[in-house]
C-alpha positions in Angstrom: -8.1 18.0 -14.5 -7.8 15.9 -11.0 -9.9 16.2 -8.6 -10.5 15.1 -5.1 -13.0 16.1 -2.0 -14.9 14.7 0.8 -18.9 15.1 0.9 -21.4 13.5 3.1 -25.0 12.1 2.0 -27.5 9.9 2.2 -25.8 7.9 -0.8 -22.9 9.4 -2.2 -25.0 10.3 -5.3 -26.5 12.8 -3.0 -23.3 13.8 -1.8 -21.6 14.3 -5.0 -24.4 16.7 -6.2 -24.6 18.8 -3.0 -20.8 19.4 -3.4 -21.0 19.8 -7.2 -23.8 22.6 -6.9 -22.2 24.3 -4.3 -18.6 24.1 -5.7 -20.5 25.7 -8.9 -21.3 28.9 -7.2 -18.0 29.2 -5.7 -16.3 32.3 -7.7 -13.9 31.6 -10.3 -10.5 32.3 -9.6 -8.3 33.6 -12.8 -5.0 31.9 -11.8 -6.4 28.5 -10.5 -9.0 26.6 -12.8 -10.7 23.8 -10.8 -12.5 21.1 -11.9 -16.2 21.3 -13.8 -18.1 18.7 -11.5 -20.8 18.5 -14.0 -19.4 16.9 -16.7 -19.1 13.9 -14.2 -21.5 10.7 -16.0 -22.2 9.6 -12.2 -20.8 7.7 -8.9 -19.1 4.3 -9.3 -18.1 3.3 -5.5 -15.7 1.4 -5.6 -15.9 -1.3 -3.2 -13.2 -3.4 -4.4 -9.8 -2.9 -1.8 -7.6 -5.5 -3.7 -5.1 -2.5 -4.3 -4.8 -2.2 -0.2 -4.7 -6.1 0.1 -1.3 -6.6 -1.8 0.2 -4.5 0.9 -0.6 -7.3 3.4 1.5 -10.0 1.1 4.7 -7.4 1.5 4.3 -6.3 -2.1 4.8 -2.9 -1.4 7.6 -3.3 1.9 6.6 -2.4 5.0 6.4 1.1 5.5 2.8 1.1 5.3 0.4 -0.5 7.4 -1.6 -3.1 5.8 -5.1 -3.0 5.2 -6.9 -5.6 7.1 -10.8 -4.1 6.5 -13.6 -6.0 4.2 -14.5 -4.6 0.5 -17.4 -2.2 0.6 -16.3 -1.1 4.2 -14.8 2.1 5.7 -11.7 3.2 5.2 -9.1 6.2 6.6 -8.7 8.5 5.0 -4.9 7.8 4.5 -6.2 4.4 2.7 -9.5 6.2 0.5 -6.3 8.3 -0.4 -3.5 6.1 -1.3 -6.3 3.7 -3.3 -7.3 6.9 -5.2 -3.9 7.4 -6.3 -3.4 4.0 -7.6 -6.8 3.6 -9.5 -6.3 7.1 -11.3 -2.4 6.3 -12.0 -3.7 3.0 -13.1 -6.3 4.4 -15.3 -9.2 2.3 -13.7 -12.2 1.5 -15.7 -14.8 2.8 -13.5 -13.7 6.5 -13.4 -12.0 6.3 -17.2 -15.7 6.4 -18.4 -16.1 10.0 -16.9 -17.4 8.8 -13.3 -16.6 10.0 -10.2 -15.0 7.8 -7.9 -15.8 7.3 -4.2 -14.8 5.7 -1.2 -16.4 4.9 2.1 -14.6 7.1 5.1 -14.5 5.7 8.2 -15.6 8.9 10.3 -17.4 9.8 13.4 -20.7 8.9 13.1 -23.1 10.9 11.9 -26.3 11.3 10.0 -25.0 10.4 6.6 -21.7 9.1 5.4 -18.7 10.7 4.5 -17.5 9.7 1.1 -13.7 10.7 -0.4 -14.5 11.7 -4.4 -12.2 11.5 -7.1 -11.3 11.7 -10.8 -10.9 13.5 -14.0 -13.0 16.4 -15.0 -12.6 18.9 -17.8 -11.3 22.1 -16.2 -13.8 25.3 -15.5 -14.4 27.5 -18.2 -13.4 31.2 -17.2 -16.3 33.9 -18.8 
């Protein structure tokens, strides 16, 4: 089951396990099974942006706006979004082993940063 969420933390460690406790209290809903965050083996950041990059070399036309930031830096949302997509449809290494993915946001500044999450999860069991 797919998931995807933004969570803020001191490291996104921290942030993934604030959300995943909280989002384990949540009620269950009967129709809609979610995603069981705790069968997640950890946080692989992906700093990498060489997805993003081929846009700039008119792989991809140009009905998108290329990225121009440095890997390991912020992104918009918009960009954490379209690189999730292509590293799940791709089947990336780093969240086939069972960890979460995440991406630096570039967000108003805060006390911690805002990380974009995603993967595959085994769904919620209903009891």
């Amino acid at each position: 089951m797919l998931y995807r969420f933004t969570a803020s933390g001191v490291t996104p460690a921290d942030a993934f396990a604030d959300y995943a406790v909280g989002d384990g209290l949540r009620p269950q809903d009967p129709v809609r099974h979610r995603a069981d965050l705790s069968k997640a083996r950890g946080v692989a950041v992906i700093e990498d942006r060489a997805p993003l990059r081929t846009l700039a070399v008119g792989y991809f036309n140009d009905f998108y706006c290329a990225f121009g930031g440095a890997d390991g830096g912020p992104l918009s949302e918009d960009d954490a979004d379209w690189l999730a997509d292509r590293l799940i449809e791709d089947d990336d290494p780093r969240i086939r082993a069972g960890a979460a993915g995440a991406l630096l946001l570039d967000v108003a500044p805060g006390p911690a940063p805002t990380w974009l999450f995603f993967g595959w999860a085994v769904p919620t069991q209903m009891t």
